[in-house]
C-alpha positions in Angstrom: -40.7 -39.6 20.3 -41.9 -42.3 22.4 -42.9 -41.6 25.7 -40.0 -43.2 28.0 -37.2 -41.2 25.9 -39.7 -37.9 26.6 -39.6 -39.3 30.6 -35.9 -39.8 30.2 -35.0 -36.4 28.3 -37.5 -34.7 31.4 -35.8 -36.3 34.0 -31.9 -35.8 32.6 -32.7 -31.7 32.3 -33.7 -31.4 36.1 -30.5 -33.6 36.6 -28.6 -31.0 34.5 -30.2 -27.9 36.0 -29.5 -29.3 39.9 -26.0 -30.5 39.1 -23.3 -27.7 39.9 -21.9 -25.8 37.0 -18.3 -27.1 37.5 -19.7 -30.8 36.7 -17.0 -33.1 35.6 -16.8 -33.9 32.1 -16.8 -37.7 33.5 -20.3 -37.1 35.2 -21.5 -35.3 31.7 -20.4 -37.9 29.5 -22.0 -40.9 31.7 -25.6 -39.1 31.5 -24.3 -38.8 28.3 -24.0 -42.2 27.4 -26.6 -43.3 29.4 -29.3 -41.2 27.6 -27.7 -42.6 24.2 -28.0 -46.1 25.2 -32.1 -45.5 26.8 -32.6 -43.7 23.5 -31.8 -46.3 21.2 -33.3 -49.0 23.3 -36.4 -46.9 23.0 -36.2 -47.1 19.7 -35.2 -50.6 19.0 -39.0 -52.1 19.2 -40.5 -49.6 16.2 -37.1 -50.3 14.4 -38.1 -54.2 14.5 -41.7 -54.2 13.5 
């Protein structure tokens, strides 16, 4: 795992532990997505070399 998606993954769990419990499923899915889309641009480099 390369470091920025270990940064990311860090950073979305202390987003996930301070959020309230009743967090929208909108709110879920756009750190959702979000994640997804830094993942895979994380990725894309190795992918291409």
């Amino acid at each position: 795992m390369s470091v920025g998606a270990k940064h990311l993954e860090d950073k979305l769990s202390v987003i996930a532990k301070n959020s309230s419990p009743n967090a929208s499923p909108v709110q879920l899915s756009v750190v959702g997505c979000h994640w997804l889309i830094t993942f895979f641009y994380s990725l894309l480099p190795i992918a291409f070399r």
